[in-house]
C-alpha positions in Angstrom: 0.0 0.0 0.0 1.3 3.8 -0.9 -0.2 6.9 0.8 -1.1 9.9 -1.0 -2.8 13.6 -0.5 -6.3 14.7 -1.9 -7.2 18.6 -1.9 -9.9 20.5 -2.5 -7.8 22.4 -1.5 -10.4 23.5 1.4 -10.1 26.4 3.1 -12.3 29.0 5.7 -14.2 31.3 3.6 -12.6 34.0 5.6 -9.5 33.3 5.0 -7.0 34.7 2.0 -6.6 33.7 -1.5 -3.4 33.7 -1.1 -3.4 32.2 2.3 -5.0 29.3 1.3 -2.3 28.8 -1.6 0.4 29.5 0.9 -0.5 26.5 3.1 -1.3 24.6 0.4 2.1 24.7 -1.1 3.8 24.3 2.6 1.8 21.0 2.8 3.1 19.9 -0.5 6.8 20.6 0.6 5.8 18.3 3.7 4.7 15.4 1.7 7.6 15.3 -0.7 9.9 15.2 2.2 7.8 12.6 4.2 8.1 10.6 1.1 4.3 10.6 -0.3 3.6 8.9 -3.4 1.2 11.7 -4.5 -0.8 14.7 -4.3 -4.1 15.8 -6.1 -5.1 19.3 -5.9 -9.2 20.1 -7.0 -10.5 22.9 -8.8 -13.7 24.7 -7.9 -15.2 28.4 -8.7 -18.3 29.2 -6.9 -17.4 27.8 -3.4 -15.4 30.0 -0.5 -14.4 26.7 0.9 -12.9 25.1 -1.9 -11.6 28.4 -3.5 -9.0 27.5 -5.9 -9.8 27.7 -9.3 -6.7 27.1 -11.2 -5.0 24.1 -9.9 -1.9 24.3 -12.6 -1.0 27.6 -10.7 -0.5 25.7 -7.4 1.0 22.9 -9.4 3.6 25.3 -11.2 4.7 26.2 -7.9 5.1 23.2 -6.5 7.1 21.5 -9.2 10.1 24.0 -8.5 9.9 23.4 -4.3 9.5 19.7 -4.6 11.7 17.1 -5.6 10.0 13.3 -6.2 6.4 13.7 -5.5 3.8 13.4 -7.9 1.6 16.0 -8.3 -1.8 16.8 -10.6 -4.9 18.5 -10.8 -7.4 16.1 -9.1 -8.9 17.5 -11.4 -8.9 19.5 -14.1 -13.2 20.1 -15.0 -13.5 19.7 -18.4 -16.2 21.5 -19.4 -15.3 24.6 -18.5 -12.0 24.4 -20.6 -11.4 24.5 -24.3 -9.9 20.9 -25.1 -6.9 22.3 -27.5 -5.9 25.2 -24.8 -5.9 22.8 -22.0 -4.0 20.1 -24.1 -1.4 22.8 -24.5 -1.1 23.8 -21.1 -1.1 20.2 -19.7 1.8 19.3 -22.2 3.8 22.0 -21.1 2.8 21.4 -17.0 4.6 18.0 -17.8 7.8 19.4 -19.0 7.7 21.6 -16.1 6.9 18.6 -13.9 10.2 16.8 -15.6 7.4 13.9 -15.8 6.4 14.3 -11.9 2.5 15.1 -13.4 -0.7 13.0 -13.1 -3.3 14.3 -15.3 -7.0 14.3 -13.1 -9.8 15.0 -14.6 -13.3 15.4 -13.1 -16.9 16.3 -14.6 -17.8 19.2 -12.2 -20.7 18.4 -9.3 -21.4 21.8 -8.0 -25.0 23.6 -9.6 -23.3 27.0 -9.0 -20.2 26.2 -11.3 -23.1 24.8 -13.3 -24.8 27.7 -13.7 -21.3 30.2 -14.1 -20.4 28.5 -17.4 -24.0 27.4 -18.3 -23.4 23.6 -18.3 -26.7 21.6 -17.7 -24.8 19.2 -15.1 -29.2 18.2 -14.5 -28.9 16.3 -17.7 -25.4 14.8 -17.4 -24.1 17.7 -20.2 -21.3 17.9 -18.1 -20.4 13.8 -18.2 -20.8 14.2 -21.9 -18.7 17.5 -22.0 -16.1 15.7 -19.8 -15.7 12.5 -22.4 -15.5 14.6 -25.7 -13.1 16.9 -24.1 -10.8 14.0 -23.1 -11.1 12.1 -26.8 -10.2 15.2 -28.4 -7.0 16.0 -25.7 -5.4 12.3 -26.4 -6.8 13.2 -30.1 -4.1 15.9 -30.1 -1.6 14.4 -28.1 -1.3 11.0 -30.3 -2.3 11.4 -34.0 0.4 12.9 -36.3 -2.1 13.6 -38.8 -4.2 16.9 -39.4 -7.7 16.6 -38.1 -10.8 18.8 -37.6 -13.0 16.8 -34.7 -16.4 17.9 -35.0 -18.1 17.5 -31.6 -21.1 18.0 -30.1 -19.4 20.8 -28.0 -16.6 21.7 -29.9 -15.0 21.5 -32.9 -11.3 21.5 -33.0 -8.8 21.6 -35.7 -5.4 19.6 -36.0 -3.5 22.2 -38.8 -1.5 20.9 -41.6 1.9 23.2 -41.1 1.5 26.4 -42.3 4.4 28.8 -44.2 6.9 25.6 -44.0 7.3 26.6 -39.3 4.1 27.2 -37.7 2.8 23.9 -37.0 1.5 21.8 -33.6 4.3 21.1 -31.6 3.1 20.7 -27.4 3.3 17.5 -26.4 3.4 15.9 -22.9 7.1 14.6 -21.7 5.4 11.5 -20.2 4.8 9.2 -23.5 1.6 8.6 -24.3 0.8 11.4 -21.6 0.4 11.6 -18.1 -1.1 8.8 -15.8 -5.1 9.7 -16.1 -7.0 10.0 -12.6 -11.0 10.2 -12.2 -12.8 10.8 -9.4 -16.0 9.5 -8.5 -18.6 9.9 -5.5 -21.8 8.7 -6.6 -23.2 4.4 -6.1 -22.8 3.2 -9.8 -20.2 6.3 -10.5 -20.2 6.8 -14.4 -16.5 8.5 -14.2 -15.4 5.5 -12.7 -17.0 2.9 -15.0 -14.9 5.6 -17.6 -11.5 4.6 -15.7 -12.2 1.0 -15.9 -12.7 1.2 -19.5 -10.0 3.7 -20.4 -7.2 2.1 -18.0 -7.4 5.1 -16.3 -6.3 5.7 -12.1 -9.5 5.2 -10.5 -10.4 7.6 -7.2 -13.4 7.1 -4.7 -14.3 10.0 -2.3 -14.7 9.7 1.3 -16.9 7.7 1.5 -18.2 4.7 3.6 -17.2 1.2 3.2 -20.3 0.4 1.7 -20.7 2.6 -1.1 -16.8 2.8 -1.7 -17.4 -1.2 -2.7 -20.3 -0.1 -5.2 -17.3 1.8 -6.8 -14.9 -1.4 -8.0 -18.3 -2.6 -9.0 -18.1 0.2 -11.5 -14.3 0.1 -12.5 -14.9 -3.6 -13.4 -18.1 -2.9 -15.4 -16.0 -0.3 -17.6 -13.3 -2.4 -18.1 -15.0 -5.6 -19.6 -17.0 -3.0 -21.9 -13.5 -2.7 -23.6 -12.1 -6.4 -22.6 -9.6 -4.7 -20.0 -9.0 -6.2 -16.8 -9.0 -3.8 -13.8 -6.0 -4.0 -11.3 -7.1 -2.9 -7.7 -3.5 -1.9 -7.2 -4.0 1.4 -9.2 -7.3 2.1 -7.1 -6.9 5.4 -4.9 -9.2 5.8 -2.0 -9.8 9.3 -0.1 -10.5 9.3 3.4 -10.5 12.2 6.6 -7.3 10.6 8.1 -5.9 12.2 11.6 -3.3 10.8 13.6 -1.8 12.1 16.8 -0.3 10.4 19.6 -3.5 8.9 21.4 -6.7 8.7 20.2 -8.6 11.3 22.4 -5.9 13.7 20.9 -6.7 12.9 17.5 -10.3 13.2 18.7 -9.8 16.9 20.2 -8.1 17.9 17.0 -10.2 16.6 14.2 -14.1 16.7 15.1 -12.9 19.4 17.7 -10.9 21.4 15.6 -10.9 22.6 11.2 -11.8 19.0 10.1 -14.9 19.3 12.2 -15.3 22.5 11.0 -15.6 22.6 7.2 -17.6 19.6 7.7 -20.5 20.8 10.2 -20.5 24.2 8.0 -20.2 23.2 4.4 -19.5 19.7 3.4 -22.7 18.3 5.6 -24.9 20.8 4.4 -23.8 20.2 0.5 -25.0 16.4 0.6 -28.0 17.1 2.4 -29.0 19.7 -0.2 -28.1 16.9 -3.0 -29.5 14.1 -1.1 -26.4 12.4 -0.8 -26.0 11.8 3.0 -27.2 8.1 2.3 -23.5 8.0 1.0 -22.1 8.1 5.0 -24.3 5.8 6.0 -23.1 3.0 7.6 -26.7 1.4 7.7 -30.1 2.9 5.2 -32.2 3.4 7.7 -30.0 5.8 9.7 -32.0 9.4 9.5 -30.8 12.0 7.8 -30.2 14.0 11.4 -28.1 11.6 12.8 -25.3 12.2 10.1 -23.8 14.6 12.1 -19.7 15.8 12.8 -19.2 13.4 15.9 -21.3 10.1 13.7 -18.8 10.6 10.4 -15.7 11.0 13.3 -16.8 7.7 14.7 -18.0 5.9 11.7 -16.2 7.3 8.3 -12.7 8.8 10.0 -9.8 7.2 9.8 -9.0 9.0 13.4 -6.6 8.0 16.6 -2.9 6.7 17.6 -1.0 4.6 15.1 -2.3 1.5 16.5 -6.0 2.9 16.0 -5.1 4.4 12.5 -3.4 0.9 11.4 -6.5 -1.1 12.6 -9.2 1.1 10.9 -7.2 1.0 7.7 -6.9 -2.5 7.7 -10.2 -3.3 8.3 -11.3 -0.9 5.4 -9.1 -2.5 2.9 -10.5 -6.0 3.6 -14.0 -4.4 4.0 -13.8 -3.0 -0.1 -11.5 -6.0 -1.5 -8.6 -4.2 -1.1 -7.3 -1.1 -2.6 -3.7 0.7 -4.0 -3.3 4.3 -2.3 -4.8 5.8 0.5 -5.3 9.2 -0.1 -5.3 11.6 2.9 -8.0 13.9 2.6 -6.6 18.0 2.6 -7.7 20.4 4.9 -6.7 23.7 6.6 -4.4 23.5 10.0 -2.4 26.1 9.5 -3.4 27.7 12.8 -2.1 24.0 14.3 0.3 23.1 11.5 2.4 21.0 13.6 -0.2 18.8 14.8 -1.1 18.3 10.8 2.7 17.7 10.1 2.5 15.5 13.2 -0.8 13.6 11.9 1.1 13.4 8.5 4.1 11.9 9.5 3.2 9.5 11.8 0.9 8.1 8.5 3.8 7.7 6.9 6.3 6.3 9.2 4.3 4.4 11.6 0.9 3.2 10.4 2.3 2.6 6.5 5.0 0.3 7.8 2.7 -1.9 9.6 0.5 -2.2 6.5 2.9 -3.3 3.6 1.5 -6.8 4.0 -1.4 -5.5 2.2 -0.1 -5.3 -0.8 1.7 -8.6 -0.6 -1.3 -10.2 -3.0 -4.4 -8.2 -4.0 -5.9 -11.6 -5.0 -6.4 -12.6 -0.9 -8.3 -9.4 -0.6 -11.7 -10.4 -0.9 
């Protein structure tokens, strides 16, 4: 098993743009030198707790103060990009990256960003947006060959060279291109049954157990649409992880603390408004009121000492047939950043040692 980072990035609505980046890129310089495998940084624009709207900035940054750590957009929306600009600028990320980039791309879930760029995300236009963007980035990134694609949302045009220079020339540095990630959240996920199919890095959200199963479900039904088999090793899960040195310190500084914050104020509210708090459910007929702060602490959170934090984990990974990456789930301590430096390191150095029999054969999993 590897551990990774998954951002938002989330942050306090009142705190600074440029705040919120600072930490973020702080954090990044911790998990390259705590040896992460990864790090997946969202993009949002109509939310003050997810505020950053141009991951690649973050990403540019990063590149320069970091030195083995993958990084990507986790991810990039595609509907709200043009897909020859943002094949051009993702080329040219990689070469930044020296081939340190993962490419994450996501659909977009929030109605507001909906309704900024006037994407019908009711009818699924923005899963449809999402999959003829991507066919016509690899379009550009693999055939040699002048094309015009003709879409149902865009048409874009491959040009023949032009006065013997001007010509397409951006490519990515990783050959094809970067490793691909999706994300999904929903039972049944459509951008997951997409990775399966594609070959593509699949990502579940924080979810329970339960629903995070219903999610291979998918990756498997996508890949033997296109005779692929899916390899659970490539299969990143997202989880609220805190550690600290006992567990009613890890208590007191997660549910007490920002990670009980954003969730009482904004992430609670945004899946009761879509219906979705069935998806922290550990049981269906759990009401609505009872998902609270304190029940996802105690029944979602991967909270407590080591020993907690390694005994949680395990019983997750055997709970959902076993799974690659876990992916630590960002949020905001920089009021407290040693105890998230703490709660980061002690991940790494002593729950993920006492967990590298998981990987020993995905097979025994189930």
């Amino acid at each position: 098993m590897e551990i990774g980072y998954f951002t938002m990035p989330s942050h306090p609505p009142e705190c600074g743009l440029k705040e919120g980046h600072d930490w973020d890129l702080k954090v990044l310089r911790w998990l390259d030198e705590l040896g992460y495998q990864e790090a997946w940084i969202g993009e949002h624009h109509t939310a003050p707790w997810e505020p950053h709207p141009a991951p690649d900035l973050l990403l540019a940054q990063a590149f320069r103060e970091t030195k083995t750590i993958r990084l990507g957009p986790g991810g990039f929306l595609l509907p709200y990009h043009h897909p020859a600009e943002l094949a051009n600028r993702v080329a040219m990320l990689d070469h930044l990256s020296e081939g340190r980039l993962n490419f994450g791309i996501a659909a977009s879930g929030l109605p507001s960003d909906w309704a900024m760029f006037n994407v019908d995300g009711m009818s699924g236009q923005n899963r449809e947006m999402t999959r003829e963007a991507l066919e016509i980035i690899l379009r550009l990134w693999s055939e040699p060959a002048p094309f015009t694609h003709k879409g149902k949302y865009w048409t874009v045009t491959k040009p023949d060279v032009m006065f013997d220079f001007l010509k397409p020339h951006l490519k990515p540095v990783q050959a094809p291109h970067p490793p691909i990630g999706v994300a999904g959240l929903s039972k049944n996920s459509d951008t997951l049954k997409l990775a399966g199919e594609r070959g593509f890095i699949p990502m579940s959200l924080n979810l329970n157990p339960a629903y995070v199963s219903s999610h291979w479900d998918s990756v498997e039904a996508g890949a033997a649409k296109s005779g692929r088999k899916a390899n659970r090793s490539d299969w990143r899960l997202v989880r609220e992880v805190f550690v600290a040195d006992t567990d009613e310190e890890a208590w007191r500084l997660s549910s007490g603390d920002m990670m009980g914050r954003m969730m009482g104020e904004y992430f609670l509210p945004l899946l009761g408004h879509f219906g979705f708090k069935d998806y922290l459910k550990h049981a269906p007929d759990v009401p609505d009121s009872d998902v609270t702060v304190d029940y996802c602490a105690k029944r979602n959170w991967i909270i407590g000492s080591p020993a907690t934090v390694t005994e949680k984990i395990e019983k997750i990974w055997h709970e959902v047939g076993g799974f690659g990456t876990l992916c630590v789930f960002g949020f905001d301590y920089k009021h407290r950043p040693e105890a998230w430096h703490n709660s980061l390191r002690l991940l790494k150095q002593e729950v993920l040692p006492r967990l590298r029999h998981l990987n020993a054969d995905m097979t025994k999993a189930a």
